[in-house]
N, C-alpha and C positions, 0 to 999 in steps of 0.2 A: 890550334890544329884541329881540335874536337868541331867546332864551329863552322871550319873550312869544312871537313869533311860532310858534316850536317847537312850542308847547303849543296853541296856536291848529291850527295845522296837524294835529296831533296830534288832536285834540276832532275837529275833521272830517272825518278819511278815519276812517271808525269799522271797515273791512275793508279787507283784502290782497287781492285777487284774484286767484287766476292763471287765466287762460282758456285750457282743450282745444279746439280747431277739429280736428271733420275732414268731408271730402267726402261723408257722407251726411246732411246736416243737422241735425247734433246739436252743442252745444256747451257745455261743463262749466267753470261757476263752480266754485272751491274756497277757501273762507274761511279764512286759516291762524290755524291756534289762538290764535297771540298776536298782540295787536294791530302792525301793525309791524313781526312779525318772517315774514318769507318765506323760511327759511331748514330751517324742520322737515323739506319735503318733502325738500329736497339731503342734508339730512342722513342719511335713515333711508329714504329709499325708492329703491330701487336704480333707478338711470340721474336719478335726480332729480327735479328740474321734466320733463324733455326723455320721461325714462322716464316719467313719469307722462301727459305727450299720449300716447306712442305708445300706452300699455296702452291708455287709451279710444277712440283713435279704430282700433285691432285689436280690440275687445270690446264696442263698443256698436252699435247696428242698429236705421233707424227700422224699425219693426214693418209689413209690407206692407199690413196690414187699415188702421192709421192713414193710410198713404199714399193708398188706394183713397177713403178720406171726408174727405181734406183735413184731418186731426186736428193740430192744431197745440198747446203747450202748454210748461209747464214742470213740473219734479217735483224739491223740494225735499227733501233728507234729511242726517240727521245720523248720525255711525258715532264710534266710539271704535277710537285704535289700542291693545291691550289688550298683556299678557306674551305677551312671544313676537311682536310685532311682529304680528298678527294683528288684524282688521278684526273685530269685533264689534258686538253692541248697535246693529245699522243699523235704524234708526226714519224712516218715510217724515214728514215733515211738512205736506206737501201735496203730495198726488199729484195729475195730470190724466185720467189712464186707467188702467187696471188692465195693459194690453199693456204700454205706457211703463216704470209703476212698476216691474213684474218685470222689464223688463229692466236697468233701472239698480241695482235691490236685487242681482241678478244677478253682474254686473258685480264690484259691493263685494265678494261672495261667493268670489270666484273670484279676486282679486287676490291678486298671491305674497305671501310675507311681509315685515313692514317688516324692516329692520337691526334692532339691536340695541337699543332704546331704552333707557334707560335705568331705573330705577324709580322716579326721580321724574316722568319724563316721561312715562311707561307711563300707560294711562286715557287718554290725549290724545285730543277730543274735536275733530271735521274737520267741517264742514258742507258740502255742497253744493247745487249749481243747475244741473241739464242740462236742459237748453233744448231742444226738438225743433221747427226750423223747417221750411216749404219754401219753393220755388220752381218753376213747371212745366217748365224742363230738369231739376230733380232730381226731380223726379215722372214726369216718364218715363224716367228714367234706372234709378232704384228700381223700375219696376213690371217696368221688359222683364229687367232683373237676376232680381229673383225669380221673372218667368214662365218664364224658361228653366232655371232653377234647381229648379221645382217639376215642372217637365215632364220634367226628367231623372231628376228624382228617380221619379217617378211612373212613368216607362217602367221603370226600374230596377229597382225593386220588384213594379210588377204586370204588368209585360211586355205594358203598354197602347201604343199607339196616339193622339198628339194631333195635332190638327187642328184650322183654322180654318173655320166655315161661311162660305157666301156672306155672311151680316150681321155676318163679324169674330167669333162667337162663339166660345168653346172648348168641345167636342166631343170628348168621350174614348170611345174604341174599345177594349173588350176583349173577346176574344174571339168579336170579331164582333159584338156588342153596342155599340150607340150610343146612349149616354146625353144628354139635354138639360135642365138644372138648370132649375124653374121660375123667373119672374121677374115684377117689377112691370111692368105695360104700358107700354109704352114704355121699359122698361129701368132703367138709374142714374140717369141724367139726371131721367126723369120722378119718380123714387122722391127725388131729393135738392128737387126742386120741391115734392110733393107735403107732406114736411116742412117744407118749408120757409115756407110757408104756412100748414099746420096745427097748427105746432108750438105751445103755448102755455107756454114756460120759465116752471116754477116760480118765483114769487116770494122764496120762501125758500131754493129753491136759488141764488137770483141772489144774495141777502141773505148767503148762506156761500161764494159765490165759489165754488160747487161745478160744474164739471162733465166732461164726460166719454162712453163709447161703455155705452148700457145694452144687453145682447145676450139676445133672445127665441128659444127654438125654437117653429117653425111648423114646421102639416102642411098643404100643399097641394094641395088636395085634384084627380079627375080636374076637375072643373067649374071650379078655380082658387078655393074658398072656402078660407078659411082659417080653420081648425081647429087643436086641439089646444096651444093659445099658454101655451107654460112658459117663466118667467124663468130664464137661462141663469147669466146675472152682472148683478147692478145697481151703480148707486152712491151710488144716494139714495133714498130711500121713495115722494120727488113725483116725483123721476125717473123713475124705476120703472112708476108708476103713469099720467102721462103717456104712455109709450111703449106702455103697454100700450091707451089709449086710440084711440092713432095708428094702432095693428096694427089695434084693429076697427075704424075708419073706413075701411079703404083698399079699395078696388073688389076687382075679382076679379083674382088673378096670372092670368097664363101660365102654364096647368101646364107640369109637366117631361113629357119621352115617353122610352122607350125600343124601341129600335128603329122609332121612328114612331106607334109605339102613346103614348097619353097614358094615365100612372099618377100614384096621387098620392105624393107625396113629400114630406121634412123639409128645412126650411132653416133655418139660425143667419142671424137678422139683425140686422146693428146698427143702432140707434138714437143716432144722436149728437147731442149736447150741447153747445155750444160759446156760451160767455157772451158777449153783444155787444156790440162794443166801441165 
């Protein structure tokens, strides 16, 4: 009876899990190669299980652009640990965005080397599952993180000046020069509406469980037309094609000015994708 049961047992946890948590809403399945056996990681990968959270949740980072359009997702990939204890042959299996993807291919990329493995156990084949959730205390958390991070950066580099306008805007000052990014009327808010309404998800992308941020350059012009529309990155053909339909639907931006004067200008905008549930 113990035996029966075993094998029963056995048939139905078909993966080992070990779950990475850390505090910027990212959290990493890892499949261990043998059914059963959860002990490769302790084995061969210095600090073990324990070392293996801390490496991800020190080396992985939701992407702030994903944070700004509520990008939620998961990105599946399989690596090999190769001679020499070294991570190779990392193949995404399904990715959610292309931000995401690079940064968890990333990650694998940059991880030390295993221990010693063995050569019969060398090739050993890991699968993973990092998850990229939110919630709106970690969504403000992440945004004023990087805003202050990018503003220091920014002062640092071009010995600018940032500032907030009377409408909460940011406002970069160099050398006296005050720049203002054009925008959809009414802002994000009205530009995540405007999508969201007009969006019509590809059939077939729904059918391949495809989706993700498609990114167009625009040139907006002084009148706020909108010109010049090149695909930056896509992730699907309908997708693609779709977002390209949404850009010429949409009314006039808000141009950008500088120093008060209105010029026209380029902006990267993303188009997001999100299958519903």
């Amino acid at each position: 009876m113990n035996k029966i049961l075993l094998l029963l047992i056995t048939f139905t946890i078909s993966t080992v899990l070990l779950s990475a948590q850390n505090n910027s809403g990212i959290s990493v399945n890892i499949e261990h190669p043998k059914m059963g056996d959860n002990s490769f990681i302790n084995r061969y990968f210095q600090g073990g299980e324990n070392g293996f959270r801390k490496y991800f949740e020190e080396n992985l980072k939701y992407p702030l652009l994903l944070v700004d359009i509520d990008m939620e997702g998961e990105v599946n990939l399989k690596f090999r640990i190769g001679k020499g204890g070294k991570a190779t042959d990392i193949e995404i299996l399904r990715g959610f965005d292309p931000l995401a993807d690079d940064e968890v291919v990333a990650a694998i990329e940059k991880m030390p080397e295993w221990g010693a493995v063995p050569a019969d156990e060398s090739d050993t084949g890991i699968k993973l599952t990092v998850s990229f959730a939110l919630n709106n205390e970690l969504k403000e958390r992440l945004k004023e993180e990087a805003k202050k991070e990018q503003e220091a950066a920014l002062a640092e580099k071009e010995n600018v000046s940032v500032e907030k306008s009377s409408s909460n805007k940011i406002v970069v000052k160099k050398d006296s020069v005050e720049i203002k990014s054009p925008e959809f009327p009414g802002g994000q808010e009205a530009l995540d509406e405007f999508l969201k309404v007009n969006m019509k998800y590809p059939k077939r992308a729904i059918q391949m469980k495809i989706e993700g941020r498609v990114l167009y350059n625009i040139t907006v012009t002084e009148d706020g037309e909108i010109t010049n529309i090149k695909l930056f990155k896509g992730i699907f053909i309908d997708c693609n094609e779709e977002a390209f339909y949404l850009i010429k639907k949409m009314p006039k931006w808000t141009p950008g000015t500088r120093n008060g004067k209105v010029v026209k200008m380029d902006v990267l905008l993303p188009i997001p994708f999100v299958l519903p549930k």
